[in-house]
N, CA, C and O atoms as CSV, one atom per row, in Angstrom:
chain,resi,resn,atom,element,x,y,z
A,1,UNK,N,N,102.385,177.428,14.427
A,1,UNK,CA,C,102.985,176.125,14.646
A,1,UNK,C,C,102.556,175.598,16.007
A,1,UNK,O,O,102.578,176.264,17.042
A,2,UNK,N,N,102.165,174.339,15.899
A,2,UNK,CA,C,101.662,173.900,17.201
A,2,UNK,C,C,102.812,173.000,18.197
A,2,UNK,O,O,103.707,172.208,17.906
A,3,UNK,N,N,102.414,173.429,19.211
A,3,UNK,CA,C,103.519,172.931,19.872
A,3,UNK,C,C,103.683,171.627,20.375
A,3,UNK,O,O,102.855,171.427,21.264
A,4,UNK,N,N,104.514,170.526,20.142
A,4,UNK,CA,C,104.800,168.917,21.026
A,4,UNK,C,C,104.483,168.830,22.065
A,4,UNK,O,O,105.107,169.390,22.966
A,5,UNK,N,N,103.592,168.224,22.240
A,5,UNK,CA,C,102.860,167.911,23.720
A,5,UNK,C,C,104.407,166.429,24.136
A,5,UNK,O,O,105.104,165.783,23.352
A,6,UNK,N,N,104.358,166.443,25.648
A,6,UNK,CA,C,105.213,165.371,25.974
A,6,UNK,C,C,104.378,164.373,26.153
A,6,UNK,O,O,103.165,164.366,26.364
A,7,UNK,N,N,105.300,163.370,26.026
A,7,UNK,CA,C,104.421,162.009,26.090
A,7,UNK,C,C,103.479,162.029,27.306
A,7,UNK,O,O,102.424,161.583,26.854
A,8,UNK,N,N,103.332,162.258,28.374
A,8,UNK,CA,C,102.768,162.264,29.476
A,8,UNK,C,C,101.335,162.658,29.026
A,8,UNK,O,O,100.350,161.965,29.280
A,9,UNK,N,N,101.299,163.764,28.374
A,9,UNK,CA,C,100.318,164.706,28.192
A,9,UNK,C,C,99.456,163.765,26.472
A,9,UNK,O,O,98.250,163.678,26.240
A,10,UNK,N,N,100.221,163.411,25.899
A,10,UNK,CA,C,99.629,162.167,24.863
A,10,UNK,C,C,98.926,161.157,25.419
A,10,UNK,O,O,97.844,160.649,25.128
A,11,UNK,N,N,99.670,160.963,26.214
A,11,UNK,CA,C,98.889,159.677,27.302
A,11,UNK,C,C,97.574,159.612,27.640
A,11,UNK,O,O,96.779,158.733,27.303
A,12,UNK,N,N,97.282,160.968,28.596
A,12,UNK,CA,C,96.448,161.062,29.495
A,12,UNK,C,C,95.141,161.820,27.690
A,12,UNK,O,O,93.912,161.870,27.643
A,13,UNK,N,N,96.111,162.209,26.661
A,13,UNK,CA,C,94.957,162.854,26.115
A,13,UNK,C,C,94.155,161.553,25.396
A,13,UNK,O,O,92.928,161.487,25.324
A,14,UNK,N,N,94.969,160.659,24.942
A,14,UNK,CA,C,94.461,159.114,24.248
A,14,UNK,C,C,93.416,158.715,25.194
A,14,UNK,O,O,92.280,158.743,24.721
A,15,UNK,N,N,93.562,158.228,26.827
A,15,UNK,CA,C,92.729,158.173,27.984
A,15,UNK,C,C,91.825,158.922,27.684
A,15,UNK,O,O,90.872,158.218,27.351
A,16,UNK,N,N,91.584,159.953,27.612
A,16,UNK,CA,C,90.476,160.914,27.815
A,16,UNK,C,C,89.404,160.500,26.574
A,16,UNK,O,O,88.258,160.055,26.642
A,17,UNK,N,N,90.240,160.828,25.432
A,17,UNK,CA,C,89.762,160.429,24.135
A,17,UNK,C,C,88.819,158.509,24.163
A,17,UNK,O,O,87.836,158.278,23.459
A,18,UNK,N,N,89.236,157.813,24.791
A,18,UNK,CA,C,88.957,156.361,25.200
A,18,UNK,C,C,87.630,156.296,26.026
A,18,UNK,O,O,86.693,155.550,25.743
A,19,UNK,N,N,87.667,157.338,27.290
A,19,UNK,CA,C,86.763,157.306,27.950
A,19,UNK,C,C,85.554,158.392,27.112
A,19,UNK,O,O,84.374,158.159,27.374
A,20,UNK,N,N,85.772,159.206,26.420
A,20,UNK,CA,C,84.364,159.304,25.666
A,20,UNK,C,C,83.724,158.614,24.916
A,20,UNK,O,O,82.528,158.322,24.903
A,21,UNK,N,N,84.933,158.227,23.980
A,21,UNK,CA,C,84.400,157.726,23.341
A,21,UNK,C,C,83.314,155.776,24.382
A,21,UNK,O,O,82.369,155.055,24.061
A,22,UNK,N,N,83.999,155.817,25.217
A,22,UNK,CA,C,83.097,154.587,25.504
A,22,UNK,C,C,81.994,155.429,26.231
A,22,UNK,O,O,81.104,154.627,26.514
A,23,UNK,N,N,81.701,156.489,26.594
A,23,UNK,CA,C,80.690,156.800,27.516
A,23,UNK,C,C,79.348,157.323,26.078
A,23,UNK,O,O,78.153,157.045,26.178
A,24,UNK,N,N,79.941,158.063,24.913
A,24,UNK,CA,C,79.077,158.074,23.877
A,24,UNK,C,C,78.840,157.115,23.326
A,24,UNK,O,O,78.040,157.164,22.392
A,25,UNK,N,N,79.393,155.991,23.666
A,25,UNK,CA,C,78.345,154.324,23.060
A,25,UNK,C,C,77.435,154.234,24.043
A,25,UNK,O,O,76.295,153.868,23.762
A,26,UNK,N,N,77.854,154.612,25.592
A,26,UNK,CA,C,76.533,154.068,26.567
A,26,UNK,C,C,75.440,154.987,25.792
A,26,UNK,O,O,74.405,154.598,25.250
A,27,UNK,N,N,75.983,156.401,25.891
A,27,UNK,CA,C,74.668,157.245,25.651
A,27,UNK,C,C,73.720,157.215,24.829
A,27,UNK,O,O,72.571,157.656,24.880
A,28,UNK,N,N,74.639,156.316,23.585
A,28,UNK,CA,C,73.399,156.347,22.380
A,28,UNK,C,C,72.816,154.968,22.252
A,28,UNK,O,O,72.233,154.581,21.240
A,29,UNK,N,N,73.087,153.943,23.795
A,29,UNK,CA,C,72.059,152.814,23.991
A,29,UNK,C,C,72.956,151.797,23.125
A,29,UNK,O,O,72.388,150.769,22.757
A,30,UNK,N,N,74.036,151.945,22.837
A,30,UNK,CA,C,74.870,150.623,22.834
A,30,UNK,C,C,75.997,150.111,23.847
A,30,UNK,O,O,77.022,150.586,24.334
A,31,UNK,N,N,75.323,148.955,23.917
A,31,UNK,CA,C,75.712,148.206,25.176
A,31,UNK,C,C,77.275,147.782,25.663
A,31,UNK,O,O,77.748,146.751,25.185
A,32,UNK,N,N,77.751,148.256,26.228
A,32,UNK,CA,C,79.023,147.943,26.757
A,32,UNK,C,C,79.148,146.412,26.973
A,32,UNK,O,O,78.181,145.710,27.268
A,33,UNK,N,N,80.834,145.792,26.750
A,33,UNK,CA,C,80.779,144.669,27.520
A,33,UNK,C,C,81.187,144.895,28.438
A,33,UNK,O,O,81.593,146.020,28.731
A,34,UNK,N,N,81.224,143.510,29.497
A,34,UNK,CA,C,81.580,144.017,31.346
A,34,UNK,C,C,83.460,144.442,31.248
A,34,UNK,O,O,84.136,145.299,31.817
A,35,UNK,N,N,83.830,143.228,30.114
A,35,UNK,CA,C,85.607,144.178,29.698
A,35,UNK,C,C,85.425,145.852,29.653
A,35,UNK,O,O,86.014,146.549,30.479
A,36,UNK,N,N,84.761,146.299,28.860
A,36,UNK,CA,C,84.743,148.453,28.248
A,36,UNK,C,C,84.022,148.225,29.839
A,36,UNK,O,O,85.025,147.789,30.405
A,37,UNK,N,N,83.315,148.233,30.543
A,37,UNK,CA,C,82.499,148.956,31.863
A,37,UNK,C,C,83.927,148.582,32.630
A,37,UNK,O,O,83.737,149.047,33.753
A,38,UNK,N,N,84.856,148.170,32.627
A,38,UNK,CA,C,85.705,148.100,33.868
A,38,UNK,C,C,86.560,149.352,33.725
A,38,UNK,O,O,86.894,150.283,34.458
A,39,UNK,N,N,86.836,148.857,32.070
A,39,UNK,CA,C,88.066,149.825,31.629
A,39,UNK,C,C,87.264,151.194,31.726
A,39,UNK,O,O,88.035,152.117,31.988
A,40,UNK,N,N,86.003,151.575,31.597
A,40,UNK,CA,C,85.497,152.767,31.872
A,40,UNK,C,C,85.718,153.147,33.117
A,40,UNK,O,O,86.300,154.184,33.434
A,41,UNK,N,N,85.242,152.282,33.908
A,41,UNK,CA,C,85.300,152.739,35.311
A,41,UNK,C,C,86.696,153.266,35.836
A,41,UNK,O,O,86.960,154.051,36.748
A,42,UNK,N,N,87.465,152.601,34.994
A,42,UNK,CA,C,89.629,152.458,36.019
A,42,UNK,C,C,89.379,154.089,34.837
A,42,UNK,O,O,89.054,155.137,35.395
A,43,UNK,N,N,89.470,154.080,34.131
A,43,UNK,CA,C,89.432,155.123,33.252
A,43,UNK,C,C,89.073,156.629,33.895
A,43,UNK,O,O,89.657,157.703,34.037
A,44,UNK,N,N,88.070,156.192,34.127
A,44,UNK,CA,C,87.169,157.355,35.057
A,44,UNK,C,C,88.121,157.775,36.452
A,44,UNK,O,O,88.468,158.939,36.647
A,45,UNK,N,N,88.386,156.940,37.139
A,45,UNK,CA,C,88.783,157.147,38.167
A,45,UNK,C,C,90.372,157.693,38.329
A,45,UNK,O,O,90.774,158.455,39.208
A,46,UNK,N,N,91.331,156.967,37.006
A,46,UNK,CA,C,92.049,157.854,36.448
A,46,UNK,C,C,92.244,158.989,36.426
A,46,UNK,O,O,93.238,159.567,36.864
A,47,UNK,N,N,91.190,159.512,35.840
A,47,UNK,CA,C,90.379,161.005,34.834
A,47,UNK,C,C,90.362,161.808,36.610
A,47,UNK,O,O,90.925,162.844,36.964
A,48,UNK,N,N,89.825,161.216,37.120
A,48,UNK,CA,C,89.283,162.163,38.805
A,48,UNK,C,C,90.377,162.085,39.950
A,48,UNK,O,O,90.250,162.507,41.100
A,49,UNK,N,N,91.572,161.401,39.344
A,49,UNK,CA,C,92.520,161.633,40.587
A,49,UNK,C,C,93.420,162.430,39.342
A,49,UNK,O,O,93.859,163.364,40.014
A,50,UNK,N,N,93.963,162.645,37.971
A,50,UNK,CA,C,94.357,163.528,37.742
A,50,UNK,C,C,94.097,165.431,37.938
A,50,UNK,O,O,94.735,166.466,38.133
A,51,UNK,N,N,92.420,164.825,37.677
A,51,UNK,CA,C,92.105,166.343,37.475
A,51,UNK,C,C,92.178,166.831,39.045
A,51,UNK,O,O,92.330,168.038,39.231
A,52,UNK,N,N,92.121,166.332,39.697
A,52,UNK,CA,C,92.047,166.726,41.256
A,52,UNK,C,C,93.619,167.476,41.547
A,52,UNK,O,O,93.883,168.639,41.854
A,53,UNK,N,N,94.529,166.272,41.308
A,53,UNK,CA,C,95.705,166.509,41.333
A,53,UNK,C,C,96.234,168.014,41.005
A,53,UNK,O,O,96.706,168.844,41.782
A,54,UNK,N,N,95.955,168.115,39.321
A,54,UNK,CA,C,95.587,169.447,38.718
A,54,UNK,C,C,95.376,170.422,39.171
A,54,UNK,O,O,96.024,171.379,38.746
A,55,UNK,N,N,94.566,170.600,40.041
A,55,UNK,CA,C,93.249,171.327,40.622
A,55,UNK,C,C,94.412,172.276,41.907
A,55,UNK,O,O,94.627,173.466,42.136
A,56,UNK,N,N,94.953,170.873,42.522
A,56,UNK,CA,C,95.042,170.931,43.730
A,56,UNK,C,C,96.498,171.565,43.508
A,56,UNK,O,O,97.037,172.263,44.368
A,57,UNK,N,N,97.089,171.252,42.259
A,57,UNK,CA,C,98.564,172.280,41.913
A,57,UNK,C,C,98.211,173.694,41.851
A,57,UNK,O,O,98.976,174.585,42.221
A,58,UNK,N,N,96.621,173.957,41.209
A,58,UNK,CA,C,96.551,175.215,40.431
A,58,UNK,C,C,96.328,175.876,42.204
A,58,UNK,O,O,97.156,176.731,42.517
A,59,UNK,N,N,95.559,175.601,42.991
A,59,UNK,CA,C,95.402,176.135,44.105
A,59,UNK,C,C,96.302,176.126,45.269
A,59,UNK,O,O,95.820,176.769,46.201
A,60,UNK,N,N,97.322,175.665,45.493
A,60,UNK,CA,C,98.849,175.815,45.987
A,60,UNK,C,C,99.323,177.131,45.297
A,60,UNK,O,O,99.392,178.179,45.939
A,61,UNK,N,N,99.494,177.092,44.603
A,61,UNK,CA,C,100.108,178.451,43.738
A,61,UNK,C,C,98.814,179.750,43.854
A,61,UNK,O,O,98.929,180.808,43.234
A,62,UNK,N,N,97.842,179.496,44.579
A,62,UNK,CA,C,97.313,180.586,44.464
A,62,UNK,C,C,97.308,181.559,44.760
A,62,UNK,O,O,97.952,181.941,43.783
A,63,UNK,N,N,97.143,182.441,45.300
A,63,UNK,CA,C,97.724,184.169,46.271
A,63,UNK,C,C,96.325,185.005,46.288
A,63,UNK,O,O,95.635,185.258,45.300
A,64,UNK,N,N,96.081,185.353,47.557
A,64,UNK,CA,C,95.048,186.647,47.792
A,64,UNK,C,C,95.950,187.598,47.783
A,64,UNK,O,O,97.040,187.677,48.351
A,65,UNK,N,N,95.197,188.557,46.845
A,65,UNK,CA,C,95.648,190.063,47.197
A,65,UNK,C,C,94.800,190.721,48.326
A,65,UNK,O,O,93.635,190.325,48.363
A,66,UNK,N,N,95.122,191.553,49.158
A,66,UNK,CA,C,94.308,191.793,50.407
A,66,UNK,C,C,94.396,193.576,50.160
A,66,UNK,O,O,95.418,194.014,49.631
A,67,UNK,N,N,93.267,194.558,50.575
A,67,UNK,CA,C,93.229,195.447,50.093
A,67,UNK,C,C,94.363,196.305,50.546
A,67,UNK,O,O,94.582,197.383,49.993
A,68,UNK,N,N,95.121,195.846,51.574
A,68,UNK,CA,C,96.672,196.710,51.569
A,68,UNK,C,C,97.543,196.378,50.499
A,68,UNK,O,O,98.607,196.956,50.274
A,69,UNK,N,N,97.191,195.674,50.011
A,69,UNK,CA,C,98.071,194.836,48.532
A,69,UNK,C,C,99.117,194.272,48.677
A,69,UNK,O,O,99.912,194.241,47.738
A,70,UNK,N,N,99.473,193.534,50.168
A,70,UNK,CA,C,99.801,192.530,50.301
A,70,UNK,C,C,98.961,191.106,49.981
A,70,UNK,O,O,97.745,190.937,50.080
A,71,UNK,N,N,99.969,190.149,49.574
A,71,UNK,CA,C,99.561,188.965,49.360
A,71,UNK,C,C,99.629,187.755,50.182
A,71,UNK,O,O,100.651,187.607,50.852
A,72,UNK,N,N,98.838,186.987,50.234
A,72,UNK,CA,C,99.638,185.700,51.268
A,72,UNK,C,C,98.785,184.409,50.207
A,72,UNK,O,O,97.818,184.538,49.456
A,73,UNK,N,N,99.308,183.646,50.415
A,73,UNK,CA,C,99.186,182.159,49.920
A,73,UNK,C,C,97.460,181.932,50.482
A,73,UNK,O,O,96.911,182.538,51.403
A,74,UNK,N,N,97.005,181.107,49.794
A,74,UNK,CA,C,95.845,180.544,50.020
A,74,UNK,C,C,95.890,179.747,50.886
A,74,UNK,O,O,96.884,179.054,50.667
A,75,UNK,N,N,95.256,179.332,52.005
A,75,UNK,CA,C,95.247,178.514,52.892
A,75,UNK,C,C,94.418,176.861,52.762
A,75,UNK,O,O,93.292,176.591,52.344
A,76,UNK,N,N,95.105,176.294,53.108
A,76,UNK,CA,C,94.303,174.310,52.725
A,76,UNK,C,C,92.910,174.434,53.809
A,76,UNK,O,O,93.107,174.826,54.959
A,77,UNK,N,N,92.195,174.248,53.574
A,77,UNK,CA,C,90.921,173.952,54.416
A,77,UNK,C,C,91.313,172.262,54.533
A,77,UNK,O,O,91.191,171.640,53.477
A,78,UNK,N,N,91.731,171.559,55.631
A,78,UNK,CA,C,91.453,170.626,56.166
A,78,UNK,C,C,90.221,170.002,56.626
A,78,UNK,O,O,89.878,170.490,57.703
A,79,UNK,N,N,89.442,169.112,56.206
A,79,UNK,CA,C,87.806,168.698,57.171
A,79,UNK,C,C,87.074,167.716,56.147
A,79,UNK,O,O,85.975,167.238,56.429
């Protein structure tokens, strides 16, 4: 049984689903109008501040084990 995604997660999957599908019309040489190239672009940029976001949860939660087998948190590289 598969499990109910929350709306949030419908959202962003419809988005995702939107932006291929317009990036596999560029690819196969059909022409976008400048309306689909905007919505691609906000789309895209969407797509790269979620996954970052993502990214940037999964690596907060991260932990070195150190060979005494203590752990400490991963540190933010600032620069």
């Amino acid at each position: 049984m598969q499990e109910k995604q929350v709306p949030q997660e419908d959202e962003q999957l419809r988005r995702l689903e939107r932006l291929n599908e317009l990036a596999n019309r560029e690819k196969t040489g059909e022409t976008l109008s400048d309306a689909e190239k905007r919505e691609q672009a906000t789309l895209r940029e969407e797509y790269r501040l979620a996954f970052r976001a993502a990214f940037r949860g999964v690596l907060e939660n991260t932990y070195i084990q150190q060979p005494d087998g203590t752990r400490r948190r991963l540190k933010r590289k600032d620069g």
